[in-house]
PyMOL commands that place a pseudoatom at each C-alpha (Angstrom):
pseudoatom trace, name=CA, resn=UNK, resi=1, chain=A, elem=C, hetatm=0, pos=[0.000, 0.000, 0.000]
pseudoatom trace, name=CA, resn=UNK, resi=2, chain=A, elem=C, hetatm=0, pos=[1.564, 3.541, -1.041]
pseudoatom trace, name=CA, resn=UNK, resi=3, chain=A, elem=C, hetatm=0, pos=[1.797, 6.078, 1.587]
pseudoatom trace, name=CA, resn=UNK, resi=4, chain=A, elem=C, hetatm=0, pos=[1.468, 8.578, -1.094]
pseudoatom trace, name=CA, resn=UNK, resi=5, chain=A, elem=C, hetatm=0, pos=[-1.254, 11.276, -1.239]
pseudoatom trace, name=CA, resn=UNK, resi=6, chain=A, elem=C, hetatm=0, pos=[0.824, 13.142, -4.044]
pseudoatom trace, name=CA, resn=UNK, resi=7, chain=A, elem=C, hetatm=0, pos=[3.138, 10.469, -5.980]
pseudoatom trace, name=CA, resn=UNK, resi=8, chain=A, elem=C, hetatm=0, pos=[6.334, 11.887, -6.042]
pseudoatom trace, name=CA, resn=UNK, resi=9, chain=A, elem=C, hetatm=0, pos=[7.682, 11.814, -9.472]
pseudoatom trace, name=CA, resn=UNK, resi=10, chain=A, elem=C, hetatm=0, pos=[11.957, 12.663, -8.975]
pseudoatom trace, name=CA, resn=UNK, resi=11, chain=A, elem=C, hetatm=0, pos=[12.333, 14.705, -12.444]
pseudoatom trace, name=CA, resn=UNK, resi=12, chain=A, elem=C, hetatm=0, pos=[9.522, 16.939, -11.046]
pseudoatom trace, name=CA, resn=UNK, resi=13, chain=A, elem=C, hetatm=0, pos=[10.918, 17.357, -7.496]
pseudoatom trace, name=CA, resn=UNK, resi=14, chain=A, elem=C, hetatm=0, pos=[14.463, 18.217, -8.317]
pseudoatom trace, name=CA, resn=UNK, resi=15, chain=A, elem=C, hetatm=0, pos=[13.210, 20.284, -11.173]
pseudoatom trace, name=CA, resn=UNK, resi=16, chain=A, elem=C, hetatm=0, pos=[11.254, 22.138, -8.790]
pseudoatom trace, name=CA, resn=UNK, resi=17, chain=A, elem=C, hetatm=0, pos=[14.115, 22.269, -6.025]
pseudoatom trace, name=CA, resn=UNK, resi=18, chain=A, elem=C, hetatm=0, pos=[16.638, 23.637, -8.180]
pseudoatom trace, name=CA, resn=UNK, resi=19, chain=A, elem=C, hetatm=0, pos=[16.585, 27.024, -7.264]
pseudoatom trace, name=CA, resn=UNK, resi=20, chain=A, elem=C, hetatm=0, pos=[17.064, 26.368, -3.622]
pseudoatom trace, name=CA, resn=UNK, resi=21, chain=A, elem=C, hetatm=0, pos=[19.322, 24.845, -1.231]
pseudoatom trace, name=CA, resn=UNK, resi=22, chain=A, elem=C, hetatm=0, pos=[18.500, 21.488, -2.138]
pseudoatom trace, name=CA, resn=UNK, resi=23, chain=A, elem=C, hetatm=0, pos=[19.560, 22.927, -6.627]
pseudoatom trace, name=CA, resn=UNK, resi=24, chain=A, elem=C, hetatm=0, pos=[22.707, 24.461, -5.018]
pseudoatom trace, name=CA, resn=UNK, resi=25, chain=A, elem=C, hetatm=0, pos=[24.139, 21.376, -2.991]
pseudoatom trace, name=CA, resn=UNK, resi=26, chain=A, elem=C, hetatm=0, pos=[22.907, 19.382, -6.497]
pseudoatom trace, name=CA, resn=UNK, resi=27, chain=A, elem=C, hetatm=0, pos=[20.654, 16.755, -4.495]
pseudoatom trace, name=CA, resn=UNK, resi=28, chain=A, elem=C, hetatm=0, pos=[18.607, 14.837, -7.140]
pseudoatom trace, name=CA, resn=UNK, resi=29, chain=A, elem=C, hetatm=0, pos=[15.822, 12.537, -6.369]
pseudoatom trace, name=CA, resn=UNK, resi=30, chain=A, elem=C, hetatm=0, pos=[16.328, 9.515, -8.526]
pseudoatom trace, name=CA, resn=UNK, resi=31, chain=A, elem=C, hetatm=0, pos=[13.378, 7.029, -6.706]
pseudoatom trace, name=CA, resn=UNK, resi=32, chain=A, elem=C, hetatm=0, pos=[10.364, 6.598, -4.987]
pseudoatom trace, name=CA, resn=UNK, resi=33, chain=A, elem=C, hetatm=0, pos=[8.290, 3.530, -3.919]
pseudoatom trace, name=CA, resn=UNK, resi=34, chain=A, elem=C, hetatm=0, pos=[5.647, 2.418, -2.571]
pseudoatom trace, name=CA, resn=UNK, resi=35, chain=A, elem=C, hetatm=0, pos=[6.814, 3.627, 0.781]
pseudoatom trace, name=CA, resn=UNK, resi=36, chain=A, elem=C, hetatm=0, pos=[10.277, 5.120, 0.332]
pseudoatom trace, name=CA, resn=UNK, resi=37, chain=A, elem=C, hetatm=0, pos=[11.679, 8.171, -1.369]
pseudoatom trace, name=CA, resn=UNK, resi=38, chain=A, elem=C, hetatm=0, pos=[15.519, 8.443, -2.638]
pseudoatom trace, name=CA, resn=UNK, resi=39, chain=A, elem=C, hetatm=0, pos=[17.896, 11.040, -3.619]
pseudoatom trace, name=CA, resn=UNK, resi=40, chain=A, elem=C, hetatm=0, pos=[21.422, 11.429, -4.440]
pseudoatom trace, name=CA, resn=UNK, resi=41, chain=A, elem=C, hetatm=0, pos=[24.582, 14.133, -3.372]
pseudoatom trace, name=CA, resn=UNK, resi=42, chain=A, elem=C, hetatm=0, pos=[27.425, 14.427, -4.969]
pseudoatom trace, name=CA, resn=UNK, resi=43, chain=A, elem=C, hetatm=0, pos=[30.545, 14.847, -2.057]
pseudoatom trace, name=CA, resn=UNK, resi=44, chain=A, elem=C, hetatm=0, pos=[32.022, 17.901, -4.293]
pseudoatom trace, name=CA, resn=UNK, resi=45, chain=A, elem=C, hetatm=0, pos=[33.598, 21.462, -2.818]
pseudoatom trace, name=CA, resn=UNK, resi=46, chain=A, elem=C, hetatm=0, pos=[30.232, 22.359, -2.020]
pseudoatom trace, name=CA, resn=UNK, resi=47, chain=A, elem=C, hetatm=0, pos=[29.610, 19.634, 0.523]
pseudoatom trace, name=CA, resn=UNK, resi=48, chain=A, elem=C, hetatm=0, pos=[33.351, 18.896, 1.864]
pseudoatom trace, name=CA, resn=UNK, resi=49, chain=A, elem=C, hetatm=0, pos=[34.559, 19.721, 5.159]
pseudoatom trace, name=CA, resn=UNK, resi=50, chain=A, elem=C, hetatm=0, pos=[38.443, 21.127, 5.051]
pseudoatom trace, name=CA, resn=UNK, resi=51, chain=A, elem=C, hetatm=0, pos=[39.295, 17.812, 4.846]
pseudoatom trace, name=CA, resn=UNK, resi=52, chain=A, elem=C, hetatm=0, pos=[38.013, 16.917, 1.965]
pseudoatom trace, name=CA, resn=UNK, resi=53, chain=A, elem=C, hetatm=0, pos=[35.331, 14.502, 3.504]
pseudoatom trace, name=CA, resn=UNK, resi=54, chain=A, elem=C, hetatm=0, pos=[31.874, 15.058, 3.309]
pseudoatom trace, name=CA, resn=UNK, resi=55, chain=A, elem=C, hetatm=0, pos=[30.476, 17.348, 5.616]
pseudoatom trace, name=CA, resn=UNK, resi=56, chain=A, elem=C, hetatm=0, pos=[28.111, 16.135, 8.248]
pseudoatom trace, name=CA, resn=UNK, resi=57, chain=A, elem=C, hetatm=0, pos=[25.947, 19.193, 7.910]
pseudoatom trace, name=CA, resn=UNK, resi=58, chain=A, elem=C, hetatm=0, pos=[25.733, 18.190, 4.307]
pseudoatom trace, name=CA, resn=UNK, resi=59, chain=A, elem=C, hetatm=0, pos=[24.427, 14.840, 5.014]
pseudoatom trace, name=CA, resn=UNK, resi=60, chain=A, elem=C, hetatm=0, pos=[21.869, 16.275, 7.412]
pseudoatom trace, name=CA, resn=UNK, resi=61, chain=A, elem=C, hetatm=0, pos=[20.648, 19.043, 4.853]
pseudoatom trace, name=CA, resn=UNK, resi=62, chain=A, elem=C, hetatm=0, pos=[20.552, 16.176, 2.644]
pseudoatom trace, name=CA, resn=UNK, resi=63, chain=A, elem=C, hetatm=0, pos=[18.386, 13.718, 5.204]
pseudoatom trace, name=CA, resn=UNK, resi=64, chain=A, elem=C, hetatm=0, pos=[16.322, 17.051, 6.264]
pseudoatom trace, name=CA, resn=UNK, resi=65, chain=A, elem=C, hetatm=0, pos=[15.541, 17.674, 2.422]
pseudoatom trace, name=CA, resn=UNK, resi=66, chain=A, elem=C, hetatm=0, pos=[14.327, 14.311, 1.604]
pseudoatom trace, name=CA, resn=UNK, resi=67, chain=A, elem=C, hetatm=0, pos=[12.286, 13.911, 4.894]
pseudoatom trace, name=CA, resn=UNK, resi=68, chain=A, elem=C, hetatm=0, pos=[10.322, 16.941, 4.401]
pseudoatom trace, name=CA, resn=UNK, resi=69, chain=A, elem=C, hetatm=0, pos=[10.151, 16.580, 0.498]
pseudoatom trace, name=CA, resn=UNK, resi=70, chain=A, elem=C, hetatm=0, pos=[8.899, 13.138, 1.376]
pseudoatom trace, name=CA, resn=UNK, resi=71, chain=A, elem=C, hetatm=0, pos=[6.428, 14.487, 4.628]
pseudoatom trace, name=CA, resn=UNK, resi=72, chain=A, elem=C, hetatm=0, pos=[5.078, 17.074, 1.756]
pseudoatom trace, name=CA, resn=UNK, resi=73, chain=A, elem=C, hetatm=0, pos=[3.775, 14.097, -0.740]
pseudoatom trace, name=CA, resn=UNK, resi=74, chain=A, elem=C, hetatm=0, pos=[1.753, 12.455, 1.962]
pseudoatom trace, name=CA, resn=UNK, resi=75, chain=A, elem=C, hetatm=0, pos=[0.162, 15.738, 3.144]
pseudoatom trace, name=CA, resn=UNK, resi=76, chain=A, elem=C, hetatm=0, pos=[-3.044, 17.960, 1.385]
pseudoatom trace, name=CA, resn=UNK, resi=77, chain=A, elem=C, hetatm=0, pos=[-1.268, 20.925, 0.445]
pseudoatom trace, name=CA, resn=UNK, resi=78, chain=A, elem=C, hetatm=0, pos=[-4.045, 22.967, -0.063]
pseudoatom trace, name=CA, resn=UNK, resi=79, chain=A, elem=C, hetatm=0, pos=[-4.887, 22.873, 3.788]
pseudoatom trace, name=CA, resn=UNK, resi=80, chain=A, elem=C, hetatm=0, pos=[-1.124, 22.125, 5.326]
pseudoatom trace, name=CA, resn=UNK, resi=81, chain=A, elem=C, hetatm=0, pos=[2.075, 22.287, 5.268]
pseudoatom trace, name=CA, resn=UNK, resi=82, chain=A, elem=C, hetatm=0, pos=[5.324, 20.551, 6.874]
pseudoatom trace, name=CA, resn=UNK, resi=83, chain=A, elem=C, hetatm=0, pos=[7.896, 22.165, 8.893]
pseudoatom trace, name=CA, resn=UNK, resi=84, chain=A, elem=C, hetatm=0, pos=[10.702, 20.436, 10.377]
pseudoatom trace, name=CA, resn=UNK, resi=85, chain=A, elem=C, hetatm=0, pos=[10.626, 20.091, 13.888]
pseudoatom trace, name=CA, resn=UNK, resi=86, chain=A, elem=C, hetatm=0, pos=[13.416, 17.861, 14.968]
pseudoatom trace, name=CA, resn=UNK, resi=87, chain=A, elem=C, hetatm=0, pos=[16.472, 15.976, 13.775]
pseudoatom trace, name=CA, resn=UNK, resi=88, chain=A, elem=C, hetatm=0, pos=[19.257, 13.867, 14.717]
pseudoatom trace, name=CA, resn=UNK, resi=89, chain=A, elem=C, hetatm=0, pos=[21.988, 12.427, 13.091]
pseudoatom trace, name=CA, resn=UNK, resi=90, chain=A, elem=C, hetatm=0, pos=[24.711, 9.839, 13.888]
pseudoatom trace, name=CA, resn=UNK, resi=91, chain=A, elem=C, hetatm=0, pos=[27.869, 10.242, 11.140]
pseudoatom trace, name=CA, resn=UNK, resi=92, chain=A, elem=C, hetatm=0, pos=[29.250, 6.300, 10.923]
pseudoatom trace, name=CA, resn=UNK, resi=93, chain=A, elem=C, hetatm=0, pos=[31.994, 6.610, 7.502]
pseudoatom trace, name=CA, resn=UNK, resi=94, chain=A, elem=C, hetatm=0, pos=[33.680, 9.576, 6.368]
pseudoatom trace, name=CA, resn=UNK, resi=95, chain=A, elem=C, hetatm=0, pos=[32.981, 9.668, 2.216]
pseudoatom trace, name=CA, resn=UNK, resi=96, chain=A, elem=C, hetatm=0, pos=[35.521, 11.061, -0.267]
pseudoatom trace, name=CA, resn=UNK, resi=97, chain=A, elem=C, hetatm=0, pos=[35.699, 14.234, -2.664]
pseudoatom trace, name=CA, resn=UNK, resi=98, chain=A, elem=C, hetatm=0, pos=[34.664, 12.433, -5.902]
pseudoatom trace, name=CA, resn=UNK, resi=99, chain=A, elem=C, hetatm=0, pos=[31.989, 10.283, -4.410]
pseudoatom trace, name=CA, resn=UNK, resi=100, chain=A, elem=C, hetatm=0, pos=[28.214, 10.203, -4.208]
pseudoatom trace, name=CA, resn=UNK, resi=101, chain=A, elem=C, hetatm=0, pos=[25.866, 9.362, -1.603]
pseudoatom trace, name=CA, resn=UNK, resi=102, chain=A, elem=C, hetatm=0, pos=[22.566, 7.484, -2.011]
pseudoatom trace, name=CA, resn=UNK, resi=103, chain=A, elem=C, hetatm=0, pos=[19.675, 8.800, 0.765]
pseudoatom trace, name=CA, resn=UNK, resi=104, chain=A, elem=C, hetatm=0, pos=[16.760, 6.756, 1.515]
pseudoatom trace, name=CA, resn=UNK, resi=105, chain=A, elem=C, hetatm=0, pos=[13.423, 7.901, 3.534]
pseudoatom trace, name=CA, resn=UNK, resi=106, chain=A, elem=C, hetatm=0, pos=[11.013, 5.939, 5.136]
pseudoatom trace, name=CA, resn=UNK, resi=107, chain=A, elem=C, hetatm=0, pos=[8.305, 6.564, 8.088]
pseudoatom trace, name=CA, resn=UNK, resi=108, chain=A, elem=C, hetatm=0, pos=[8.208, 5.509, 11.325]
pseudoatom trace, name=CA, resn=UNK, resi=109, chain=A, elem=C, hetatm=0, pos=[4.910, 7.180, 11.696]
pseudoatom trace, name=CA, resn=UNK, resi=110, chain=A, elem=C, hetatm=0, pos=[2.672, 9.491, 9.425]
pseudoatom trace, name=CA, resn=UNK, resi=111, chain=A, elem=C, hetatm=0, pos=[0.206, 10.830, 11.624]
pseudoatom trace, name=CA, resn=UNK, resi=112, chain=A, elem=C, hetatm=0, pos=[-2.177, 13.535, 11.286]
pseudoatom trace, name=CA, resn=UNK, resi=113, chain=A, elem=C, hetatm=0, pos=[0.332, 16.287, 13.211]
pseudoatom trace, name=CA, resn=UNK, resi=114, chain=A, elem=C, hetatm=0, pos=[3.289, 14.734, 13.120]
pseudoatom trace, name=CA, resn=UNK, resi=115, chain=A, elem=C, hetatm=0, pos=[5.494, 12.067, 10.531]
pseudoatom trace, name=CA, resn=UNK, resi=116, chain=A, elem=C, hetatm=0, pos=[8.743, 10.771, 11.968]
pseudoatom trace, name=CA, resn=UNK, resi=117, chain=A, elem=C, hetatm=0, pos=[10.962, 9.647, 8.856]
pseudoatom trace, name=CA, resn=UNK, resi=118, chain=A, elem=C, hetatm=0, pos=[14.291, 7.346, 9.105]
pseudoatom trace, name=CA, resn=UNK, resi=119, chain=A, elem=C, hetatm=0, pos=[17.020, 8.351, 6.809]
pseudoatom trace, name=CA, resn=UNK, resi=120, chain=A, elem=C, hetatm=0, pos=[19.608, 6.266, 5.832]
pseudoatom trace, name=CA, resn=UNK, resi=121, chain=A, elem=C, hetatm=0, pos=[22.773, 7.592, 3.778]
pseudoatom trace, name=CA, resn=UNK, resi=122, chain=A, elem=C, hetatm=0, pos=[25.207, 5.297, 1.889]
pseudoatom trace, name=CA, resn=UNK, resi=123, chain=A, elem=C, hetatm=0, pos=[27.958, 5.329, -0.427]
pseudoatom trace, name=CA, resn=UNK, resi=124, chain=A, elem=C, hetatm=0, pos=[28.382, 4.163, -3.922]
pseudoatom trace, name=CA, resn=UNK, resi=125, chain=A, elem=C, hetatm=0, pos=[29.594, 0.616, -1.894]
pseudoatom trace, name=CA, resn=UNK, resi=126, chain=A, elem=C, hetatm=0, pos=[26.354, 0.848, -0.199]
pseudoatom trace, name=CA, resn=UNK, resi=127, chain=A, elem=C, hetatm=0, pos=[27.933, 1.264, 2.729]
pseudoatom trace, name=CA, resn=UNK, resi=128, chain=A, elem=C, hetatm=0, pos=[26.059, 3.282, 5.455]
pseudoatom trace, name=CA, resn=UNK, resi=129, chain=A, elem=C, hetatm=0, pos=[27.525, 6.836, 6.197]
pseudoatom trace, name=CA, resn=UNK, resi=130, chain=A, elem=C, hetatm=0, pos=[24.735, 8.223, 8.480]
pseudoatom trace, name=CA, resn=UNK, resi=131, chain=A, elem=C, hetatm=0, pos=[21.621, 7.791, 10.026]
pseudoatom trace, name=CA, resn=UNK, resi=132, chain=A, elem=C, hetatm=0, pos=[18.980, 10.327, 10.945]
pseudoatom trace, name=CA, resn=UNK, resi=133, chain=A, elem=C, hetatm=0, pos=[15.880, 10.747, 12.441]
pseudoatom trace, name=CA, resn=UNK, resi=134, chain=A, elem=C, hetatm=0, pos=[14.004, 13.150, 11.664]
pseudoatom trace, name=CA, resn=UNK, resi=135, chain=A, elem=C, hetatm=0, pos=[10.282, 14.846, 13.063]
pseudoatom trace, name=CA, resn=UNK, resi=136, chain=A, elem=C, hetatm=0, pos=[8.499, 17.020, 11.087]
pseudoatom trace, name=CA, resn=UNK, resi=137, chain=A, elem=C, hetatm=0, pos=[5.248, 19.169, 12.492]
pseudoatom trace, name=CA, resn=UNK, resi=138, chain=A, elem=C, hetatm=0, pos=[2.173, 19.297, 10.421]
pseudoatom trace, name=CA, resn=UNK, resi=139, chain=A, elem=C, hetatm=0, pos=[0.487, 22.496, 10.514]
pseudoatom trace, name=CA, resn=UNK, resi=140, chain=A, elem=C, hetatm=0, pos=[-2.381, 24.005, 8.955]
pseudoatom trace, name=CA, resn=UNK, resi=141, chain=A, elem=C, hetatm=0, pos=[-1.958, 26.713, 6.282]
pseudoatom trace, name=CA, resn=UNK, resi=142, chain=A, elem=C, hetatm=0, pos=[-2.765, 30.055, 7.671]
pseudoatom trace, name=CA, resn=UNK, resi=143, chain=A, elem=C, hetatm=0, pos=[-4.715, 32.414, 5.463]
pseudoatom trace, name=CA, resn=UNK, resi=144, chain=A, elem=C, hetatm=0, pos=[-2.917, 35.146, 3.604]
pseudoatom trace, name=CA, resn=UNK, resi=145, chain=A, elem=C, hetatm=0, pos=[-3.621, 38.456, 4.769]
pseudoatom trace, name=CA, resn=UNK, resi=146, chain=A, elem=C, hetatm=0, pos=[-5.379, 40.784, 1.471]
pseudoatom trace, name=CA, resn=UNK, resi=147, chain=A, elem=C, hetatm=0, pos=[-4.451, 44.350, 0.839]
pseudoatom trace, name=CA, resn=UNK, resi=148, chain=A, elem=C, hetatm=0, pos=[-7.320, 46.745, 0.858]
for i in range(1, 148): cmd.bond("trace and resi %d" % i, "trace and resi %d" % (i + 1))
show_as sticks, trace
zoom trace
């Protein structure tokens, strides 16, 4: 059964992230499933730390992204909206300039005012670089204010 209220289709969602964070760090969502999204970072200068590893704030913008990409697409957008609320991340493998990294989301729980995603990073061995948790708050849209 698809968790899905929007099916997330990756051309459209990196096409449509590409002029923000997610466009500048060059995550691309390359998968989704039945109950799983995934997305991709390349471990370039713009996601190094000084030594040339990826950074772990990279790897939690990346998990972060995903999540709340992924929280959006089960969510009616017309009456709410996700904001993240909490996450945590453990870094397990450093991850060379040159590489890419692999991100997986899945749900713990998807409730009405609150989803609680799993993230799981890997390399190109599928080895796993970091884990994350993350919580994101489901809130309803607030009306916008008309000029007179």
């Amino acid at each position: 059964m698809s968790i899905w209220r929007i099916t997330p289709d990756p051309d459209v969602l990196t096409q449509r992230a590409a002029g923000s964070m997610l466009g500048f760090l060059g995550i691309t969502f390359i998968e989704a499933g039945a109950d799983f999204l995934r997305a991709t970072l390349p471990v370039d200068e713009r996601t190094v730390q000084p030594f040339g590893l990826l950074h772990g704030g990279a790897s939690v913008a990346l998990a972060e992204s995903l999540g709340s990409v992924a929280s959006t697409c089960c969510i009616d957008t017309e009456r709410y909206m996700c904001v993240g609320q909490e996450i945590n991340a453990n870094h397990l493998r450093g991850v060379p300039a040159g590489s890419t990294v692999t991100a997986t989301a899945r749900p713990f729980h998807l409730g009405a005012r609150s989803h609680v995603w799993h993230i799981e990073i890997r390399d190109e061995r599928e080895r796993l670089v970091c884990v994350s948790r993350l919580t994101m708050a489901i809130v309803e849209r607030r009306r916008q204010a008309t000029s007179s």
